[in-house]
N, C-alpha and C positions, 0 to 999 in steps of 0.2 A: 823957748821950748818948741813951739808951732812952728818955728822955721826952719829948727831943726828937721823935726820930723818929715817938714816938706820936702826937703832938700833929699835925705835919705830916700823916703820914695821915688824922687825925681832921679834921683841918680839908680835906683833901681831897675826901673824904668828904662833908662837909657843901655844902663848895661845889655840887660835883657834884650837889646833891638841888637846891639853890637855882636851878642854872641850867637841871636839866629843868623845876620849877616855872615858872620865865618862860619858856620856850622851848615849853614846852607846853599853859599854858594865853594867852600870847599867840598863838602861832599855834591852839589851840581857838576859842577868841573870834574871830578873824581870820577863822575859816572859816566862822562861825557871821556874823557880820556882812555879810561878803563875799561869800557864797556865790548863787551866779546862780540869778533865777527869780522869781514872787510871790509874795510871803510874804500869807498870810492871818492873820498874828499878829504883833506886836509882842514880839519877845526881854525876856521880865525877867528878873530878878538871881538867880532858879534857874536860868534856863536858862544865863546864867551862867557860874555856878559850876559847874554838870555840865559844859561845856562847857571848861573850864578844866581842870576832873577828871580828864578822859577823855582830853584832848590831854597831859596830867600824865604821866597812866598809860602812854599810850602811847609816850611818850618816853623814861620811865625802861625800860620792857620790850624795848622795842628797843636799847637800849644793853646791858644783859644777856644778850638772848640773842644779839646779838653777837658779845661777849666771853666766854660762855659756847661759843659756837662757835668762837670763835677769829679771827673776822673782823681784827676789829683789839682794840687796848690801850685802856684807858681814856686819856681823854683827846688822843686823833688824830682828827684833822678827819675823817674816816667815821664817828666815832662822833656825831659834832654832825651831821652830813649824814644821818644813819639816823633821828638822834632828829626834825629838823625834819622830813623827812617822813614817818616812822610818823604823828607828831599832825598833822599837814595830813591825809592819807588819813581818819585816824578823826575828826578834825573834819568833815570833809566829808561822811564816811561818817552821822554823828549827826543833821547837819544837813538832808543827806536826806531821813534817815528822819522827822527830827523835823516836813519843812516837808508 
């Protein structure tokens, strides 16, 4: 029964890293693509990946300080709602600075 439960957890866990991973660096990328204005450069696959990174980061941290605050529980559509837009702001914020 203990292993069970371990294992659930553990696999929660995991998920949870997989779906700030797509949720942060598609909306990184998203905002790096999409973002309005002229670009004087052509995005390659460093810009990327930081871009992907940073929309990562910033999803997973807003999920945390969250739930470290108390906002909501893992796994409640506020915590997917905070993550999507923490990395849309810090994509956008990157994209910015980077054009």
């Amino acid at each position: 029964m203990v292993i069970i439960d371990l294992m659930a957890a553990t696999m929660g866990v995991a998920m949870g890293f997989l779906a700030f991973l797509v949720i942060g660096g598609l909306t990184g990328v998203f905002a790096l693509v999409f973002y309005p204005g002229q670009r004087q450069f052509k995005p390659k696959a460093k810009q990327f990946l930081i871009a992907m990174g940073i929309g990562f980061l910033a999803a997973l941290a807003s999920s945390y300080i969250g739930q470290f605050t108390g906002l909501f529980q893992s796994g409640q559509m506020l915590e997917w709602l905070s993550a999507i837009v923490a990395s849309c702001l810090v994509g956008c914020l990157y994209t910015a600075v980077k054009s």
